[in-house]
N, C-alpha and C positions, 0 to 999 in steps of 0.2 A: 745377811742383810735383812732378810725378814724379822729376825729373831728382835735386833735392833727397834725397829718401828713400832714391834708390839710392844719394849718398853720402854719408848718414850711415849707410847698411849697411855699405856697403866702410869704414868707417873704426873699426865695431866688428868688425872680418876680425881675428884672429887668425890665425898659422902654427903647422899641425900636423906632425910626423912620426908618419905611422900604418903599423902592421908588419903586412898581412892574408897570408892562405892566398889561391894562385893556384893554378888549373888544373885538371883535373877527374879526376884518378883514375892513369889512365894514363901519367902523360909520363915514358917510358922505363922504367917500371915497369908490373907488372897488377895492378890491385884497389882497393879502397879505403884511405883511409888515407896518402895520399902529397901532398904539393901543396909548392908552392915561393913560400919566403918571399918578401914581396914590398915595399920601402920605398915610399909613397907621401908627396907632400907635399901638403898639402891645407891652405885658409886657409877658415877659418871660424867663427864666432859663439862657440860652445866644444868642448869634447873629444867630445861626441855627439854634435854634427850634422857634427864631421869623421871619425866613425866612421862614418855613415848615409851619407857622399859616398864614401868609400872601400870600403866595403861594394857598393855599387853600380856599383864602377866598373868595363869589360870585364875580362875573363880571372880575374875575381875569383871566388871559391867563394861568391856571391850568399846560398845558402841554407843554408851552416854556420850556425848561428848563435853559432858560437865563430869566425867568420873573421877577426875583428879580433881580433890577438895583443894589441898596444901600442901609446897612442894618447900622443904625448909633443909638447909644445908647445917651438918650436925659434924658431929668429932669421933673418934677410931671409938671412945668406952661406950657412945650413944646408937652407934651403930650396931657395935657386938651386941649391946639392951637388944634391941630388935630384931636381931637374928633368931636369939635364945628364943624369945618370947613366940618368932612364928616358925620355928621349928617347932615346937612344944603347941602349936594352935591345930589342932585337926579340922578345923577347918580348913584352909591353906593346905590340908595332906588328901581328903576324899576326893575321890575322882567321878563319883555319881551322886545322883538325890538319894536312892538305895544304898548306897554306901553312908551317905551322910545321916538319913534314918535313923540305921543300924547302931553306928559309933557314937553321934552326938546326940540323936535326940531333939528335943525342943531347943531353937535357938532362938527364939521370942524375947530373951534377956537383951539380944546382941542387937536385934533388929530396930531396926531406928528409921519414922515416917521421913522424906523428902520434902523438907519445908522450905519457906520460903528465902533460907539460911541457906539454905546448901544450889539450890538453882539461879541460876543466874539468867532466866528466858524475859524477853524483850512480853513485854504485854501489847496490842494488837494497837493501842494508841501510839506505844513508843516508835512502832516501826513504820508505821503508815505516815506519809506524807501527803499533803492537800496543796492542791492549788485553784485558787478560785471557787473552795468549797464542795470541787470535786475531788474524788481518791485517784493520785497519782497510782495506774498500777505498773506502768513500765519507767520505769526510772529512766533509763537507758533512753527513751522515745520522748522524756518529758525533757531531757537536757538538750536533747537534739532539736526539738522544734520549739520550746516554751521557754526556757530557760534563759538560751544565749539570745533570743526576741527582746525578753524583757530587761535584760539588762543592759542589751542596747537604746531600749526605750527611754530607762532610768535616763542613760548617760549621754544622752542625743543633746548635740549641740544648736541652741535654735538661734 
């Protein structure tokens, strides 16, 4: 009976090509804002739970939560490409910066800044909302007394 369920899972598996941010700040560079694009191939149910597998997988920027660039569903020869390629990527194999050091070396080729391409963050106008030229800071407090006021104000029948 169990045997059964696991392969009607494997058989709704879909192939994904997901493009995340790897590495944690530093790799050949200092500071924030650097990480190295990374192709994963990943088979799974659909686009978000191959973003949730990829998202979690080693050397991965875990807690961006812009770390999955693009999430594109690809074909069996497109998949195997991207196995080969990150079996064969030692990065993807070190399991320390000492180890990484040691084996690779400079990876300042790979390293690529966080522009304004790849972040998706609200700028402090987009997100702030005004009423009567003051900053709404509690949303939650302005629907409750201002909000449902004024639109009965609007809509008042006189």
């Amino acid at each position: 009976m169990g045997t059964c369920s696991i392969k009607s899972e494997l058989s709704n598996m879909r192939l994904f090509e997901v493009i995340v941010k790897a590495g944690h700040g530093d790799q050949g560079r200092k500071g924030q804002g650097y990480f190295i694009p990374i192709t994963l191939a990943i088979a799974a149910v659909d686009g978000k739970a191959a973003a949730e597998k990829a998202r979690w997988t080693p050397r991965i920027k875990h807690h961006d939560r812009f770390a999955v660039l693009s999430v594109n569903e690809i074909n069996q020869v497109r998949f195997d490409e991207i196995k080969k390629a990150n079996d064969s990527d030692l990065f993807l194999k070190v399991t320390s910066k000492q180890e990484q050091r040691l084996l690779i070396g400079d990876l300042s080729d790979r390293v690529v800044w966080e522009s304004e391409q790849y972040t998706k963050k609200e700028t402090h106008a987009e997100k702030t909302k005004f009423h009567k030229k003051s900053e709404i800071k509690n949303k939650k407090k302005y629907i409750k007394y201002y909000h449902d006021d004024h639109i009965a104000d609007e809509y008042e029948v006189s």
